[in-house]
C-alpha positions in Angstrom: 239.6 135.6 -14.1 236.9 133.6 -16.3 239.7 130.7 -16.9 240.2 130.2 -12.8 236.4 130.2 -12.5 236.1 128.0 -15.1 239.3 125.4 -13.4 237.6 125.6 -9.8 233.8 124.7 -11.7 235.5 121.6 -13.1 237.7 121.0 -10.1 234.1 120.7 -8.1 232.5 118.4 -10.8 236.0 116.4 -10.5 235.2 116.5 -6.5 233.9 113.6 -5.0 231.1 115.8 -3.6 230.2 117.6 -6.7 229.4 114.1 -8.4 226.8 113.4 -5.4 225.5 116.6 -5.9 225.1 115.6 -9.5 223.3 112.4 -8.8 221.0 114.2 -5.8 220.4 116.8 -9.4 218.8 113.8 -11.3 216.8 112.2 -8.2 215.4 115.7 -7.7 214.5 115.9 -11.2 213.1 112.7 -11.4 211.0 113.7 -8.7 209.8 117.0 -9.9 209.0 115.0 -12.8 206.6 112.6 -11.3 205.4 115.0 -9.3 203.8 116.8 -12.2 202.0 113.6 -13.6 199.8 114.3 -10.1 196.3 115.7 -9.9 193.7 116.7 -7.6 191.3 114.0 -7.5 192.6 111.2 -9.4 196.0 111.6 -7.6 199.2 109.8 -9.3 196.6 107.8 -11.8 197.8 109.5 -14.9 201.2 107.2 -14.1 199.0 103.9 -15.5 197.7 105.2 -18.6 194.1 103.5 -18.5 192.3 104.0 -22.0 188.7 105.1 -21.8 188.3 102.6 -24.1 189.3 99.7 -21.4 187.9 102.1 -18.3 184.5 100.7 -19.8 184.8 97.4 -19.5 186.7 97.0 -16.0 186.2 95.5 -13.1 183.4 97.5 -10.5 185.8 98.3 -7.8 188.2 99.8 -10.8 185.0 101.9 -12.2 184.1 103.3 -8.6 187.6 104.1 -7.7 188.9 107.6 -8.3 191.0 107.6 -11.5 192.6 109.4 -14.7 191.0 107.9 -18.4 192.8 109.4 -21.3 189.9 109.8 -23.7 189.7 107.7 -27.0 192.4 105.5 -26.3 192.8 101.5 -25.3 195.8 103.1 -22.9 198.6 100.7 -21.9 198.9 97.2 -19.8 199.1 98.5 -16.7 195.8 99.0 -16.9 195.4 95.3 -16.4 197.8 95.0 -13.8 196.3 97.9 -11.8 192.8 95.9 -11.7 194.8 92.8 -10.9 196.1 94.6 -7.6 192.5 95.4 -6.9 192.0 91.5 -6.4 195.3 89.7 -6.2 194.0 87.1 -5.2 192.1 86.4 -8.7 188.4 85.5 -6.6 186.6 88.4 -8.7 184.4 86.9 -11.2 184.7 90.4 -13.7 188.7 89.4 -14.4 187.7 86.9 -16.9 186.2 89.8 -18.9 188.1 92.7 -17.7 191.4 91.5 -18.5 192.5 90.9 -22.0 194.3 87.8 -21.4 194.0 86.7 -17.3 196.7 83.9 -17.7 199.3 85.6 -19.4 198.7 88.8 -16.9 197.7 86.8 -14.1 201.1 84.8 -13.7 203.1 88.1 -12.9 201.6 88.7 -9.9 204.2 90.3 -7.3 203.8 94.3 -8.4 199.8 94.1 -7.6 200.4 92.1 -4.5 202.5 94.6 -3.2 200.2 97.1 -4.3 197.7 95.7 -2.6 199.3 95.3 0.7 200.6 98.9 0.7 197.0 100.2 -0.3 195.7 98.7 2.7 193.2 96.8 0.8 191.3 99.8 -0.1 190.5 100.4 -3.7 191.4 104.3 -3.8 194.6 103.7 -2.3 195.7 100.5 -4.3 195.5 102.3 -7.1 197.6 105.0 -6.0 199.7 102.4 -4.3 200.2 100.7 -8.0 201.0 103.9 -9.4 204.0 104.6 -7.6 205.9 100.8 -7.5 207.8 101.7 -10.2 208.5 105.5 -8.8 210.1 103.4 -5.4 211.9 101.0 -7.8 213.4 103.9 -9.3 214.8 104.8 -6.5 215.6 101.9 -4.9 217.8 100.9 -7.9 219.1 104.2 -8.2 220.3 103.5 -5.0 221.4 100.1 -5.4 223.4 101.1 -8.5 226.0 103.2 -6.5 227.8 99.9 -5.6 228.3 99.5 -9.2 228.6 103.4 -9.7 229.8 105.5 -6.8 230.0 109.5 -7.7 233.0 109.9 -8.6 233.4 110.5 -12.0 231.7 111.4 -15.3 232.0 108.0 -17.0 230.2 106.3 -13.8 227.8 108.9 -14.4 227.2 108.3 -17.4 226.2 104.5 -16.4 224.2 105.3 -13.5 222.4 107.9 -15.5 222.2 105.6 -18.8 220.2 103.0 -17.1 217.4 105.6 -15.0 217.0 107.1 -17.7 216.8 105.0 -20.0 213.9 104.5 -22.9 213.3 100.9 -21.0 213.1 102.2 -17.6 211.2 105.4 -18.2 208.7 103.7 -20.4 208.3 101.3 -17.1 207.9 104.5 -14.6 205.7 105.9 -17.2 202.9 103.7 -18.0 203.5 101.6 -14.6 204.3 98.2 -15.8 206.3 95.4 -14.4 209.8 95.8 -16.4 211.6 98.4 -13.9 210.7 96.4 -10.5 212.1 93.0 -12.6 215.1 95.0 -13.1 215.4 95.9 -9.6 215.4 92.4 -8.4 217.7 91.1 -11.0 220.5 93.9 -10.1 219.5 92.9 -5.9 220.4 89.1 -6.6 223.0 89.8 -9.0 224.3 92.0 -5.8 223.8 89.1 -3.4 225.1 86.6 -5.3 228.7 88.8 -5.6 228.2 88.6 -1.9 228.4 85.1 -1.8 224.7 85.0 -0.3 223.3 82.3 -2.6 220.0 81.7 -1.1 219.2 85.2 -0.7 220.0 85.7 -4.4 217.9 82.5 -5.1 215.0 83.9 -3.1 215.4 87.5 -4.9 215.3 85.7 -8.3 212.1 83.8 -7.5 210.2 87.2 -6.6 212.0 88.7 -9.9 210.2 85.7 -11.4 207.1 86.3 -10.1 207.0 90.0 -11.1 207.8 89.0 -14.8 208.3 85.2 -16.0 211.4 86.4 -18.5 213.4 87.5 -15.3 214.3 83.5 -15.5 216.6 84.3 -18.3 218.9 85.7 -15.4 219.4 82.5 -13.4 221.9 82.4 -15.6 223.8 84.7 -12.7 224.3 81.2 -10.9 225.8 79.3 -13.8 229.4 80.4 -12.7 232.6 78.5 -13.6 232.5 77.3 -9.9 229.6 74.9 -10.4 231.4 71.6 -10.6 231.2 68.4 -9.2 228.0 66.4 -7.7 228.1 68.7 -5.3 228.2 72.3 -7.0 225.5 70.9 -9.4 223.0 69.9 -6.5 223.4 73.3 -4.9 222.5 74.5 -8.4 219.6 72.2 -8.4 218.4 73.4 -5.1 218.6 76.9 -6.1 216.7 76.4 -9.6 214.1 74.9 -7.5 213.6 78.0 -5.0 213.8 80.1 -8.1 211.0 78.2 -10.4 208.3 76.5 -7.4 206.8 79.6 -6.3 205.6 80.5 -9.8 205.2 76.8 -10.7 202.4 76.7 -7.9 201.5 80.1 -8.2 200.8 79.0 -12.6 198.6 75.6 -10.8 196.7 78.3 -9.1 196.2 80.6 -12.0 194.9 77.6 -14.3 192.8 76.1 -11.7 191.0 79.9 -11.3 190.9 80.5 -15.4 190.8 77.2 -16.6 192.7 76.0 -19.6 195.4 78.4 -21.2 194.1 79.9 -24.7 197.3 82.2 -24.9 200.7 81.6 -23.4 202.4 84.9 -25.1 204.1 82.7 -28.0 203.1 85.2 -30.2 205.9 87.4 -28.9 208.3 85.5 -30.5 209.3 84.6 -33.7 212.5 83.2 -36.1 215.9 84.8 -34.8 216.3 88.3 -35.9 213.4 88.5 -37.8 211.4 90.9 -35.5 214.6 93.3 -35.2 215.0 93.4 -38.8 211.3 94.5 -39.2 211.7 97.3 -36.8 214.8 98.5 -38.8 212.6 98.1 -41.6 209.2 100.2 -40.4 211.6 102.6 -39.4 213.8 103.7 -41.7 210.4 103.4 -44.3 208.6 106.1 -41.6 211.6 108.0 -41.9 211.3 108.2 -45.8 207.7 108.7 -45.7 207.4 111.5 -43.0 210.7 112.9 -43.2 213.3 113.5 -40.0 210.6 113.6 -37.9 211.6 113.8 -33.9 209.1 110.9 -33.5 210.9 108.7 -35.8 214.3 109.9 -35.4 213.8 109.0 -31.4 212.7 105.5 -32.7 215.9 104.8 -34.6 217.8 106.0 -31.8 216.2 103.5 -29.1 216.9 100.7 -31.5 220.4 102.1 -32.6 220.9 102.0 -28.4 219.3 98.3 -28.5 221.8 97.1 -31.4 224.8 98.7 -29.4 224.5 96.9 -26.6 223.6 93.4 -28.6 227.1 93.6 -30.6 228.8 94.6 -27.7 228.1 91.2 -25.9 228.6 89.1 -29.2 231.9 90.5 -29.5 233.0 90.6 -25.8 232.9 86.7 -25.3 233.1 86.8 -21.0 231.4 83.8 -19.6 232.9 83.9 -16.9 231.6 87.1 -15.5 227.9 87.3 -14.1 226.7 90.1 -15.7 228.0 88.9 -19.4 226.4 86.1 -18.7 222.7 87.8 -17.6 223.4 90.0 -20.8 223.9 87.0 -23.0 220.6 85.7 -21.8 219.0 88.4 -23.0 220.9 89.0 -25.9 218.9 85.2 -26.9 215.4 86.4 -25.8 215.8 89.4 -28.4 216.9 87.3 -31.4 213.4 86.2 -31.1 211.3 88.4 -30.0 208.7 89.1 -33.0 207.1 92.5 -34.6 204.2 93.2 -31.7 207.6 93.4 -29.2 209.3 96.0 -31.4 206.1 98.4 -33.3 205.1 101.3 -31.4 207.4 103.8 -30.3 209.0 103.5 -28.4 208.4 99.6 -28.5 207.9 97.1 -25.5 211.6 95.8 -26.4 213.4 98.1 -25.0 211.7 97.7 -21.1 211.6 93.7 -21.8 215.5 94.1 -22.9 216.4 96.1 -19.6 219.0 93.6 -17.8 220.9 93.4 -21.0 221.3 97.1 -20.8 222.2 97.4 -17.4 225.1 94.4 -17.9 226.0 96.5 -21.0 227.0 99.5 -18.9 228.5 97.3 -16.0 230.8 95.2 -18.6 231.9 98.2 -21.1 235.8 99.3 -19.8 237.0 102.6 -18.5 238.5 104.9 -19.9 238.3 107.2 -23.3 238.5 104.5 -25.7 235.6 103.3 -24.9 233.8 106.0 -24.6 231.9 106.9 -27.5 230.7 103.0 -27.4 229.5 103.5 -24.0 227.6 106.9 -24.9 225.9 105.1 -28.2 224.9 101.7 -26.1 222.8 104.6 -23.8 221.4 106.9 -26.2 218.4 106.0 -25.7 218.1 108.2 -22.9 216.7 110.7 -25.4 213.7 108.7 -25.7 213.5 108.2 -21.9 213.5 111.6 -21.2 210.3 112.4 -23.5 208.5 109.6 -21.9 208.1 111.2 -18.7 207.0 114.6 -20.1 203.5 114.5 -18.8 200.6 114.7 -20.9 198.9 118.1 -21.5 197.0 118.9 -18.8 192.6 119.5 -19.5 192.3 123.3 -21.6 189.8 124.4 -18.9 190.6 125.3 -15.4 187.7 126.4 -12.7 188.5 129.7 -10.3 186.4 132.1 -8.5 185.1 132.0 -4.9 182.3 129.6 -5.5 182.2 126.2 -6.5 181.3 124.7 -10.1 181.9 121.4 -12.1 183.3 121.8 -15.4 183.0 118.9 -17.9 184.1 118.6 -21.9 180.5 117.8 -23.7 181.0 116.4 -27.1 182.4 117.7 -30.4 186.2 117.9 -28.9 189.0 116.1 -30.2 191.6 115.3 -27.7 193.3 118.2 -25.5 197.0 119.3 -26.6 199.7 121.7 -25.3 202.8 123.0 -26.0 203.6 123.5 -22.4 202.8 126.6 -21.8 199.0 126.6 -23.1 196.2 123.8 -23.3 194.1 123.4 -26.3 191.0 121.3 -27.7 190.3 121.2 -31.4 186.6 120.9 -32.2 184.9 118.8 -35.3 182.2 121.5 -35.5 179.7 122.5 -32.8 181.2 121.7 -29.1 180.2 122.1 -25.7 181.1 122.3 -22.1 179.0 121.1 -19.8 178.3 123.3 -16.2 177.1 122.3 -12.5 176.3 123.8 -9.6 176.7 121.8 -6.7 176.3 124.5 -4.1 172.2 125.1 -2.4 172.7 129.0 -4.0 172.7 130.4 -7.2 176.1 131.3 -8.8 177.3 133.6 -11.5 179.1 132.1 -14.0 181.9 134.3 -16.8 183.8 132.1 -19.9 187.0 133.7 -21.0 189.5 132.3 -23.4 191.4 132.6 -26.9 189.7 130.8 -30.0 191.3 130.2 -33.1 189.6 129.2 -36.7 190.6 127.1 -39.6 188.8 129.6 -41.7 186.9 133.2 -41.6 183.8 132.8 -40.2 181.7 133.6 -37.4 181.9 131.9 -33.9 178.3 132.3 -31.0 178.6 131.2 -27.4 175.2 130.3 -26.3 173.2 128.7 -22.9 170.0 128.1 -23.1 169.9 129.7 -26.3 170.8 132.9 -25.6 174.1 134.3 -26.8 176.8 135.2 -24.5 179.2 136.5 -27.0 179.4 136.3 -31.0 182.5 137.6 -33.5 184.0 137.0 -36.6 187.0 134.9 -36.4 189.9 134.7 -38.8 193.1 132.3 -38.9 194.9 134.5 -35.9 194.1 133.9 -32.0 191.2 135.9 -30.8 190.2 136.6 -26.4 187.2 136.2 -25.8 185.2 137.1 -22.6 181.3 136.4 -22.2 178.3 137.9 -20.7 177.8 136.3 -17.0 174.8 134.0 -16.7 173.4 132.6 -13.9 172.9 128.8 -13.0 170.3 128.0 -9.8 171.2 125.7 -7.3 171.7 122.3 -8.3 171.5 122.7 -12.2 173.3 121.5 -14.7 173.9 123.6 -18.2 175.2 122.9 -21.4 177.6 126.1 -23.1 177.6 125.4 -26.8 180.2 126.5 -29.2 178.6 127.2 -32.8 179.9 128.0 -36.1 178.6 128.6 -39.0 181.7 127.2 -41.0 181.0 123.7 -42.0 184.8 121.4 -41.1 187.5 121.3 -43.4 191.0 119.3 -43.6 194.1 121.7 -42.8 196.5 121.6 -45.6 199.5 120.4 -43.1 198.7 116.9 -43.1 196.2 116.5 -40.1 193.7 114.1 -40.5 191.0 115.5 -38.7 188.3 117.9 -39.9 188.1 121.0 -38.0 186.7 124.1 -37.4 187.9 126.0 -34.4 190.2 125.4 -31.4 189.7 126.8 -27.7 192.7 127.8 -25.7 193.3 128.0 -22.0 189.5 128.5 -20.8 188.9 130.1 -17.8 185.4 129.5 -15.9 184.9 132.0 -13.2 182.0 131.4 -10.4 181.0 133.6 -8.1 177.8 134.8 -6.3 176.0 137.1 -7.9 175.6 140.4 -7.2 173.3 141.7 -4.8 170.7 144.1 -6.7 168.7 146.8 -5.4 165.0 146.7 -5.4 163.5 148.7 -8.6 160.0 150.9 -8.0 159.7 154.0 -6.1 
């Protein structure tokens, strides 16, 4: 009975409607995934990564527009990009200052003009518009890929799947940068130009272009055996020249706003091979430092992936085939590409290297021989996947049938989870900070779970006046003040306070701590009605 059940699950996988079923599986996923990177307030913000330590120095109509900062950190490019979309046009006179380098981001220019138009011009919705390009792209490409990849089978699943979810394209979704909508355009001209429809390919390389300058690797697409004669090589001509003028005025344009040029990005490049073999390098030295760590081990597997996919093309000599031929090009580009492309983790390469990994997976044969190469060339999945876990949500949330502002005071490190709970960890003395926006008086309750580093006593005070006070030792302790009240209008400080001076755990950390507070709960609500005392 369990074997026939088990023949008529894999019949319906083996179905040509089970496989779409699959595929709908992951788009829903991937949905459900961005989904829970949105917020009330700051909306799909969290998708650009913008470092409170950039947040500071942007442009006004960046500052005023409702957005997530992640606290103590520079945050990722998109950052730029996103204030770039604010004024496409490059006529705001805080870009030379807000933007670490306006030439170099300046020149890929397509993501924030569409941004731009779909936020109707309006600075809260540009933002939000920004955030979501890449989700679109996603899509669109996951789309565009089923006439590569129809659902029909597990090893065009595993193609289809390899390149969504890949490290490259994930990172791209993730921190909102440029990488997955160049992909996108690539795979649409590649698709055009199998269609025979040469200037619509030309056109859709030009726009690839002008959403990120290497994108010109793939012009190679058009460098087919059928280019002969006078006349094949002035069609080729005219089609280079669609491709490269629009960026070649839109670069005149560019200078003329910033002036000269102080950095053109050569520093992203370096003697062949010698930026990969320093990744190999940092990583397999992390590795003997830390130990099998998942951080590292994920890093060796996105470069393992990388290396795959490289050694695959050298070996596979097929120049006459467009998508070896778009893979070769990048194969070059990452002989060169120098250390800042490969440290981090994951690493910018992997995004930057995305059409080589999309012609891997469209070149590698059917069929089970070549299976196990086709799995390692798109292991890197694994590291996609963990770049679009979002980040842990703030440790406080508000309830009750009254309204309050909560705010983290000072003393906190940044917040953590483990999925199901959200934590701060705090240097010594910490505090929350209250306010009562409503034209009434509320009641106010703390309740929680606080942890120590050592025995010692813990005190929740406002205004000086303790709220709740108790030893604490190494295990999780609830905790559940006195109410207090704040009057209309007023803002309060909630303090923390130990009398345990910070210490260095013994499991490596590098902070000094004293206590951590889980899941805080700040309940307001009006206060009770009293009866009059006397006679």
């Amino acid at each position: 009975m369990r074997i026939s059940k088990l023949n008529a699950g894999i019949g319906w996988i083996r179905d040509r409607t089970g496989w779409k079923t699959v595929y709908g599986l992951c788009v829903a996923f991937f949905l459900v995934t961005v989904g829970s990177f949105y917020e009330r307030g700051t909306g799909f913000t969290r998708l650009i990564s913008i470092g409170s330590f950039v947040d500071q120095a942007a442009v006004p109509a960046f500052r005023a527009a409702p957005h997530y900062v992640y606290e103590d950190s520079y945050g990722y490019d998109g950052t730029y990009y996103a204030q770039l979309a604010l004024h496409p046009g490059l006529q705001e006179p805080a870009l030379d200052r807000a933007i670490d380098n306006p030439h170099y981001r300046a020149r890929r220019i397509l993501v924030p003009w569409l941004a731009w138009l779909f936020g109707g011009g309006e600075p809260r919705w540009i933002l939000q518009a920004y955030a979501l390009v890449n989700v679109v792209c996603w899509l669109l490409l996951a789309w565009l890929l089923l006439g590569w990849f129809p659902p029909r089978s597990l090893d065009h699943f595993l193609r289809w799947a390899g390149i969504l979810f890949s490290a490259g394209m994930c990172l791209s979704v993730r921190h909102s940068l440029l990488d997955g909508p160049g992909l996108l355009l690539v795979a649409a001209a590649v698709r055009l130009k199998e269609k025979q429809r040469l200037i619509g390919a030309a056109w859709m390389m030009a726009a690839a272009v002008l959403s990120k300058e290497t994108s010109i690797l793939a012009t190679t697409l058009f460098a087919g055996p059928e280019v002969k004669g006078w006349r094949g090589w002035a069609r080729l001509g005219l089609i280079g020249g669609v491709v490269v003028v629009p960026m070649i005025a839109w670069m005149f344009y560019v200078s003329l706003r910033f002036g000269r040029v102080e950095d053109t990005g050569g520093g992203n490049f370096t003697l062949p091979l010698a930026g990969f073999a320093e990744k190999w390098g940092t990583v397999f030295a992390e590795i003997g430092q830390y130990g099998w760590q998942s951080l590292h081990v994920l890093s060796l597997v996105g470069i393992f992936a990388i290396l795959v996919q490289f050694l695959f093309l050298v070996v596979r000599w097929r120049p006459r085939e467009i998508w070896w031929r778009v893979g070769a090009a990048f194969a070059v580009l990452l002989l060169f590409l120098s250390e800042p492309v490969w440290e981090g983790y994951p690493g910018a390469a992997s995004r930057v290297l995305l059409p080589m990994a999309l012609a891997f997976n469209l070149l590698v044969p059917q069929g089970r021989r070549w299976l196990a190469v086709l799995l390692a060339g798109n292991v890197s999945f694994l590291v996609g996947l963990t770049e679009l876990r979002p980040p842990p949500r703030e440790f406080f949330q508000v309830d009750g049938q009254m309204p309050l502002a909560v705010e983290r005071g000072g003393g906190w490190y940044p917040v953590e989870s483990d999925g199901d709970r959200s934590w701060r960890w705090a240097r010594s003395h910490a505090t929350i900070v209250l306010t009562n926006p409503s034209p009434e008086a509320v009641e106010v309750r703390l309740e929680g779970a606080l942890r120590s580093v050592s025995p010692g006593r813990l005190s929740l005070l406002h205004n000086g006046v303790e709220l709740w006070s108790s030893s604490l030792e190494l295990e999780r302790v609830k905790f559940a003040s006195l109410p207090f009240s704040l009057a209309a209008g007023e803002i309060a400080n909630v303090e923390f306070r130990t009398d345990r001076p910070p210490i260095l755990p013994q499991n490596g950390d590098p902070r000094s701590l004293t206590f951590a507070l889980y899941d805080l709960e700040v309940t307001a609500t009006r206060p009770p009605i009293r009866a009059p005392s006397g006679p």
